[in-house]
N, C-alpha and C positions, 0 to 999 in steps of 0.2 A: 448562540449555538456553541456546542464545544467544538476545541478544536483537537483532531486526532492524526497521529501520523502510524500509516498500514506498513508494514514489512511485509514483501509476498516473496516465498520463494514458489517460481512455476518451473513444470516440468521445462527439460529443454528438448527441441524439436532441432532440427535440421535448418530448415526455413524459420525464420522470425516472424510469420504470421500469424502462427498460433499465441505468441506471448502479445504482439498487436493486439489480435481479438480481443484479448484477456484487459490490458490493459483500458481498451475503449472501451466496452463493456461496465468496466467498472467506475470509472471514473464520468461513465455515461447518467448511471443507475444512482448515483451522489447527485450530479445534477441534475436529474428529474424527479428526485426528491427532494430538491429545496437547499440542497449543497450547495457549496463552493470548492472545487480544488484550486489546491493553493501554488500544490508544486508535485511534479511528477521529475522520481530518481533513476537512472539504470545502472546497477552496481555492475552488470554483467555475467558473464556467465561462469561458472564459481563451481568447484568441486564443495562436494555437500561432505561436511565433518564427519557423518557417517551414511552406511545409504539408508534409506527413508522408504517407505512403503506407505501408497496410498492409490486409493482406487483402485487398487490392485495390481498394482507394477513395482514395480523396485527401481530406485532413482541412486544415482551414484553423481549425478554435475546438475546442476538448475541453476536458471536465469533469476538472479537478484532484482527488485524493481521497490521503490520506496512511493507513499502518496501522504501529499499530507494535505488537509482537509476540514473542512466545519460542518456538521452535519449532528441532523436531532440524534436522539438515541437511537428512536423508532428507526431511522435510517440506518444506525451504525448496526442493528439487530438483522435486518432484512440485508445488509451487503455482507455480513456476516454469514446468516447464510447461503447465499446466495453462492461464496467463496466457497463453504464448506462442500455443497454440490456439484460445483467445476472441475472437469477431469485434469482438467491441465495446472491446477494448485497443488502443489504439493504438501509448504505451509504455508498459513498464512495469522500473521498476530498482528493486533491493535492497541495503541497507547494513547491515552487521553495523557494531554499536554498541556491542557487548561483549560476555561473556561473562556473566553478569547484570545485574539491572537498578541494583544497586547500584552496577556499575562507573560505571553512566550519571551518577547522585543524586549530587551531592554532598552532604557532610553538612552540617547548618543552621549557618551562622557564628553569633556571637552576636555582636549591633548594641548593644547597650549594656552599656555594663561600669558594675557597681556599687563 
């Protein structure tokens, strides 16, 4: 499976249980399809470079949140849109990082030689 890492910026709420929702959810929807997540980020909550219009509000600060992840295509198609439909995303982009995770790793140098 490849492996992909999600960049989400979600609107930002008051309460953090809106960006919860958002994150179980999704990282729900990965493994019921056959996923693995790998690593879940929170960059925090971040004034947006400009403001952003979506679902029909206008956003000026959103919650940063990174995933990174192995999942078929067919998966990466359907959380895709799935994203696209969710009020509380403002954006949201995906990067295929390679074909597994070992392409990512590189192997340990060794730092001292005897």
């Amino acid at each position: 499976m490849p492996f992909y890492q999600m960049l989400c910026i979600a609107a930002h709420y008051g309460q953090y249980r809106h960006l919860k929702e958002l994150v179980t959810v999704t990282a729900k929807h990965v493994m019921d399809q056959g996923g693995v997540v790998r690593t879940l980020d929170s960059w925090g909550t971040l004034s947006l470079p400009q403001r952003m219009h979506a679902h029909g509000h206008s956003h000026t600060i959103g919650d940063y949140w990174t995933m990174n992840f192995d999942a078929s295509p067919e998966t990466l198609r359907s959380l895709t849109n799935l994203m696209r439909r969710d009020a509380r995303v403002v954006r949201c982009t995906t990067l295929k990082l390679g074909e597994r995770v070992e392409d990512i790793v590189q192997p340990r140098s060794i730092t001292v030689t005897r």
